[in-house]
C-alpha positions as CSV (number, residue, x, y, z in Angstrom):
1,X,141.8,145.3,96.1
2,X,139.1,142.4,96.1
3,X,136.0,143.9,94.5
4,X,133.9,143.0,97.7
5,X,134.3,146.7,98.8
6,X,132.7,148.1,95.5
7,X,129.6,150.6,97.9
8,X,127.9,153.8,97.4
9,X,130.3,155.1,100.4
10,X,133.7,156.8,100.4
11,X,136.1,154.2,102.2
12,X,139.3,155.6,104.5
13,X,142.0,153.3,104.2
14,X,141.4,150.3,105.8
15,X,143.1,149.2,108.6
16,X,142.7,145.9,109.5
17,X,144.3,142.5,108.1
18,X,141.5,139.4,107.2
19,X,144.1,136.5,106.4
20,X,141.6,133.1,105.1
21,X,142.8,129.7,102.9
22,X,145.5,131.7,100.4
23,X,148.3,133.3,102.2
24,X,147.6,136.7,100.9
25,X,146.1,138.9,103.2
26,X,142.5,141.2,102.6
27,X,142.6,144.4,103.5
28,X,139.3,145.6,105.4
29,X,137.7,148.1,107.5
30,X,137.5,147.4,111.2
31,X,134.5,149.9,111.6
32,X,132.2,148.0,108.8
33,X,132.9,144.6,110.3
34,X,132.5,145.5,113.8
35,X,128.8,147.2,112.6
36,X,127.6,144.0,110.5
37,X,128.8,141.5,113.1
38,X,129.0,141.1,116.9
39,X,131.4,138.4,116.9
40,X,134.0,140.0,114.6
41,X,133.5,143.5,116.9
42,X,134.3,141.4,120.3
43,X,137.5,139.7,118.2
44,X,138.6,143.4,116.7
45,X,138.7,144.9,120.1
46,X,141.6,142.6,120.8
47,X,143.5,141.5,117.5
48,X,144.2,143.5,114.8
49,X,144.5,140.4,112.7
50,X,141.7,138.2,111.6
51,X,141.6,134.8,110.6
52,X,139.2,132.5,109.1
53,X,139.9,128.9,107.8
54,X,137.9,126.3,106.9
55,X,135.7,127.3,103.9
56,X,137.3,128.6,100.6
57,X,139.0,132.0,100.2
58,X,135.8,132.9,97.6
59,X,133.4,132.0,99.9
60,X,135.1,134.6,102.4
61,X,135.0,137.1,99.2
62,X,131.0,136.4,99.0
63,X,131.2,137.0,103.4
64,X,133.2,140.6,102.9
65,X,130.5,141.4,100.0
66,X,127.6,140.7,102.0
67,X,128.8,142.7,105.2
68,X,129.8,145.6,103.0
69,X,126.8,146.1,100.8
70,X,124.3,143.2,102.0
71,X,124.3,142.1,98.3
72,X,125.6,138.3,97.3
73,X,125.8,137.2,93.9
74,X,123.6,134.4,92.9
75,X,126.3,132.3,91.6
76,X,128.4,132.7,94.7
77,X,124.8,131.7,96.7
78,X,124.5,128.6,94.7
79,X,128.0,127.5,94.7
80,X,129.1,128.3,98.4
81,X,125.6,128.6,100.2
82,X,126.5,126.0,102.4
83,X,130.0,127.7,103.9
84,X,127.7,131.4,104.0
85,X,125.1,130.1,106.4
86,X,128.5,128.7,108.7
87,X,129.8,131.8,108.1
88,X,126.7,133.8,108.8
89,X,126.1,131.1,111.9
90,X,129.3,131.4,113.7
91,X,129.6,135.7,113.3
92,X,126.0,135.8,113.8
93,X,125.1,137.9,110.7
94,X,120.9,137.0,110.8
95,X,120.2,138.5,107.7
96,X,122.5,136.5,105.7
97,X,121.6,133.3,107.5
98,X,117.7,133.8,106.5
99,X,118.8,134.0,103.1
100,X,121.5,130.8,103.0
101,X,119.0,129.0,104.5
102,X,116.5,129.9,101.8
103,X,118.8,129.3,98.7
104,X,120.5,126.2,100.3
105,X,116.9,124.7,100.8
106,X,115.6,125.3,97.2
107,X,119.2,123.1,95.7
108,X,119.2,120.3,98.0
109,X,119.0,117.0,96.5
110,X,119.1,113.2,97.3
111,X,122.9,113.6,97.1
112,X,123.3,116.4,99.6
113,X,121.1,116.3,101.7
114,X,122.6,114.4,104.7
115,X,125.9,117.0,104.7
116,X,122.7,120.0,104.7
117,X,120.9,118.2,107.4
118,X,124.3,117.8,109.5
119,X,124.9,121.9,108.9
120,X,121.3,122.7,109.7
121,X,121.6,121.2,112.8
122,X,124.7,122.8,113.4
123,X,123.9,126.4,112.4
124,X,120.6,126.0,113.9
125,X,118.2,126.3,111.0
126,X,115.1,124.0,112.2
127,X,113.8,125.2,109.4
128,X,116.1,123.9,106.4
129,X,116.2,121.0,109.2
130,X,112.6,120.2,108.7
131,X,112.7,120.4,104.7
132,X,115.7,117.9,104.5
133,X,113.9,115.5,106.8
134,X,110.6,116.3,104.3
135,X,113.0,115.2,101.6
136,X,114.5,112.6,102.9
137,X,111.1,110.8,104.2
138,X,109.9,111.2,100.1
139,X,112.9,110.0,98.6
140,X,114.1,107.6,101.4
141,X,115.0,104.8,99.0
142,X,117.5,106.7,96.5
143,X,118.9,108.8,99.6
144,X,119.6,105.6,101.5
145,X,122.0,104.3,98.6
146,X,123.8,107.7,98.5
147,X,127.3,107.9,100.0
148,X,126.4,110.9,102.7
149,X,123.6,108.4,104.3
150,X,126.6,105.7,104.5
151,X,128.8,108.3,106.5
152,X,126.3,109.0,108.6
153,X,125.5,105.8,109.8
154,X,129.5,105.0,110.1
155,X,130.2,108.5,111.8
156,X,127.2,110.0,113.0
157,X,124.7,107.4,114.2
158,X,122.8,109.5,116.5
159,X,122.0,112.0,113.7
160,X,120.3,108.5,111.8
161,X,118.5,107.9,115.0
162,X,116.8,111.3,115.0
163,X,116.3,111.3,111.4
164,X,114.6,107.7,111.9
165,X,112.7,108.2,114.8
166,X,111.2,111.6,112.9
167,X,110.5,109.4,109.8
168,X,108.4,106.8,112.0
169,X,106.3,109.8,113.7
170,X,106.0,110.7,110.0
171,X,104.6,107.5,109.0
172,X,102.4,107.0,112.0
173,X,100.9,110.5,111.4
174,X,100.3,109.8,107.8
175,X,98.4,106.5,108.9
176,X,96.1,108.2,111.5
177,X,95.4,110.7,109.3
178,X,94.1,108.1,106.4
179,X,92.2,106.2,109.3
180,X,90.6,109.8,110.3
181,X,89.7,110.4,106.5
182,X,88.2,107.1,105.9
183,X,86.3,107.7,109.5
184,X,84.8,111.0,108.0
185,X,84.0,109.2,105.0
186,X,81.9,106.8,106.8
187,X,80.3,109.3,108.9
188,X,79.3,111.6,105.7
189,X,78.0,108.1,103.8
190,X,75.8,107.8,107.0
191,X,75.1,111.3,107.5
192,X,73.5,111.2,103.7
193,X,71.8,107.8,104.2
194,X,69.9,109.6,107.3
195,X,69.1,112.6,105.5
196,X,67.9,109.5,102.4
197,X,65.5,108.1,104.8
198,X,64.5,110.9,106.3
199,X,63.3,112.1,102.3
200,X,61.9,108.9,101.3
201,X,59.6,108.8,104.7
202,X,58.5,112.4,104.5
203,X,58.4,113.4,101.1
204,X,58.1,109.7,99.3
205,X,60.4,108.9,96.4
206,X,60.1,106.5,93.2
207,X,58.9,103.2,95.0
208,X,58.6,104.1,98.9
209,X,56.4,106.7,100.3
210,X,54.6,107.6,103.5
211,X,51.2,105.9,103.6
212,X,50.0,109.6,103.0
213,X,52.0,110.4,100.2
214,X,50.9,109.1,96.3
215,X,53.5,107.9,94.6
216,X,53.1,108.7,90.9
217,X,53.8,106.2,88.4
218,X,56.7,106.8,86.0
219,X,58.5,108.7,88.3
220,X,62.0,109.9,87.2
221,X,64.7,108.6,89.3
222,X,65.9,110.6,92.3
223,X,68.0,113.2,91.7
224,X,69.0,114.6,95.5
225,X,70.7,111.4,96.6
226,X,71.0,109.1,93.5
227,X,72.2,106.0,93.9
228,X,71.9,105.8,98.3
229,X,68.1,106.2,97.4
230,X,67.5,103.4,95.1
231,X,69.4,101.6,97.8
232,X,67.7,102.6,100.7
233,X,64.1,102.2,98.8
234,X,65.3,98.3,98.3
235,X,66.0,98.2,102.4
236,X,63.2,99.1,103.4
237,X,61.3,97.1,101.0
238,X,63.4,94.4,101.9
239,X,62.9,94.9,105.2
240,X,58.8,95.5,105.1
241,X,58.7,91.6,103.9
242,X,61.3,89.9,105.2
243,X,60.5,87.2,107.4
244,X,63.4,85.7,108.9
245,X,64.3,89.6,110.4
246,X,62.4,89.0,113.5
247,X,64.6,85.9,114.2
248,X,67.5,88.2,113.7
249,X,68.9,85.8,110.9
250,X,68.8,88.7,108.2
251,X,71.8,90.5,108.0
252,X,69.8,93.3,105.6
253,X,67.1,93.7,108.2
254,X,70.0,94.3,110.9
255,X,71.3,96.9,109.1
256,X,68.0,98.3,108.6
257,X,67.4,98.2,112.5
258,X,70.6,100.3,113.1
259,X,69.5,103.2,110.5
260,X,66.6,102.9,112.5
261,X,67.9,103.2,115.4
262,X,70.5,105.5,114.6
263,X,67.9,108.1,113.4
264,X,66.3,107.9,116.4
265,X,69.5,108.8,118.5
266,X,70.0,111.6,116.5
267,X,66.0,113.3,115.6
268,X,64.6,115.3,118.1
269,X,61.5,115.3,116.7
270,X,60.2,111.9,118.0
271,X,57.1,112.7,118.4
272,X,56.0,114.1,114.8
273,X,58.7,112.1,112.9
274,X,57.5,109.9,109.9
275,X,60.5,108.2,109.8
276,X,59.2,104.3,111.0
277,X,59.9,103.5,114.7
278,X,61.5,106.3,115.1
279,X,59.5,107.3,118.7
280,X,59.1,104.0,119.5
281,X,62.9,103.2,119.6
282,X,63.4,105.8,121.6
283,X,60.4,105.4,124.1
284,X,61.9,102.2,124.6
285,X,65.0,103.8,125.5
286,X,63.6,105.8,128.1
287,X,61.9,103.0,129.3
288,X,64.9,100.9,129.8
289,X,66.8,103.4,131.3
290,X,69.4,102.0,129.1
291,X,72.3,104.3,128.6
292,X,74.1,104.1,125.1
293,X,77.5,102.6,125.0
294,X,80.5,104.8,124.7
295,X,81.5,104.0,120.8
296,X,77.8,104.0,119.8
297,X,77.1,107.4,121.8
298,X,80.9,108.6,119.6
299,X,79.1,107.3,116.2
300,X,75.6,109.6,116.8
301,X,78.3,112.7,117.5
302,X,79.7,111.6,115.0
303,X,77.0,111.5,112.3
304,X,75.2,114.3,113.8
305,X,78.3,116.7,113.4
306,X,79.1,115.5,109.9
307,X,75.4,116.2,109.1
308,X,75.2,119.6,110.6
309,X,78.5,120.6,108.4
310,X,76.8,119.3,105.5
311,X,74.0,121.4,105.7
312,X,75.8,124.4,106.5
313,X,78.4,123.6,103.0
314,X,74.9,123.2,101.3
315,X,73.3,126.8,102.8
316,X,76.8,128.4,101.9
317,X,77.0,127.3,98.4
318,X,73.4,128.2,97.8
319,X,74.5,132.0,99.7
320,X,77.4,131.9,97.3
321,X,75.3,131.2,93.9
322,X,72.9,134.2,95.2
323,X,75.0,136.5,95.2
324,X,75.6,136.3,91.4
């Protein structure tokens, strides 16, 4: 007697035939099939004869041994994991299925991958579907030269199609989302050039200062904002000089005139702001009755949300160090 039926329980003589690949037939219990799987209970009512073909008579072994003691042996997982979750598919035996598709999904490779994808699919297991596309979308170049990806594109076309069309979502994903990081990255760089200006006009730094403010001699260089300080110190005094920035030839004084400007859309404080034209650029706004455009009205949203979430990182980590 196959040692599949080694359990805690005392077992009648069983009374039911399970023929499979070998011509010998298994002895089992009708009672403990029926009770571990619906399928083989609707086939017992009528037959008192089983069959099952198709996968190898040890992979039927590690079937009985799961349904009789809901144990498998890791050996018989990794070497017939694929033929379980069929198994565990077609009799519908969940808990087995949930843990096929776990162990088949940790040894795929570049190799198998296409016959798991194909099985996956079949047994539906979207989620042992999903990691073999993952894999297949990082490895595309060595899984392309592999026989399976050959047979699928002679036998299964469809299959590539899907696989294919999932890949170029993939890619188009991946671009948007380094467009949308390089986006945020412009937005904070702007977000901390406002907050620059906004120190250098109210509290003065090495060589630019409100008129109201002394600016000491010697000064060590900033420390808040670094290097976008020295930078924005040379703007403006760029721009306080310049003389071809009226003529709008200076391409330093027109990107002077939208920090400007772009403080202005986004202080509301206009009219005890020290930050240089800031009320007067927006006074001439109001005057205009010009409304913004709709990708310059996106950047100040933009800015002005990026800005808010860097103050409230900056009042969280100061919280955090606090509280030790």
């Amino acid at each position: 007697m196959d040692t599949f039926m080694t359990t805690t329980r005392v077992l009648p003589e069983p009374d039911l035939y399970l023929y499979t690949s070998v011509s010998t037939p298994i002895p089992v219990h009708a009672s403990i099939l029926a009770s571990a799987s619906p399928v083989l209970e609707n086939i017992i009512m009528s037959n008192k004869i089983i069959k099952i073909s198709g996968v190898p008579h040890r992979a039927v072994i590690a079937f009985l041994r799961f349904l009789y003691s809901f144990r498998c042996r890791k050996e018989e997982m990794e070497k017939y994991g694929m033929h379980l979750l069929a198994l565990s598919h077609v009799y519908a035996v969940p808990e087995l299925k949930k843990r096929c598709v776990k162990a088949v999904g940790e040894h795929v490779t570049e190799e198998s991958v296409v016959d798991v994808l194909q099985l996956s699919r079949l047994c539906d297991a979207p989620d042992l579907y999903l990691k073999c596309v993952k894999l297949v979308d990082d490895r595309f170049k060595k899984v392309e030269r592999t026989e399976g990806w050959r047979f699928l594109q002679n036998h299964d076309p469809a299959l590539e199609l899907d696989i294919l069309c999932i890949l170029d979502d993939n890619d188009n994903r991946k671009k948007r989302l380094m467009m949308r990081k390089r986006q945020e990255k412009v937005y904070l760089q702007l977000s901390k050039a406002m907050e620059c200006l906004e120190h250098i006009c109210t509290e003065g730094c090495t060589n630019v200062g409100p008129y109201d403010v002394e600016l000491r001699k010697g000064r060590e260089p900033c420390t808040k904002f670094g290097d976008t300080c020295q930078g924005m110190q040379a703007l403006i005094q760029h721009f306080a000089t310049c003389t071809n920035g009226n003529s709008g030839g200076c391409m330093r004084c027109k990107r002077m005139w939208q920090l400007f400007r772009l403080h202005s859309s986004i202080c509301h404080r206009h009219d005890s702001c020290k930050v240089p034209l800031c009320r007067q650029i927006e006074l001439k706004r109001q005057e205009e009755k010009r409304k913004d455009d709709g990708r310059w009205r996106l950047l100040v949203r933009k800015v002005a949300s990026a800005k808010a979430m860097s103050s409230l990182s900056l009042s969280n980590t100061k919280c955090g160090f606090n509280k030790f």
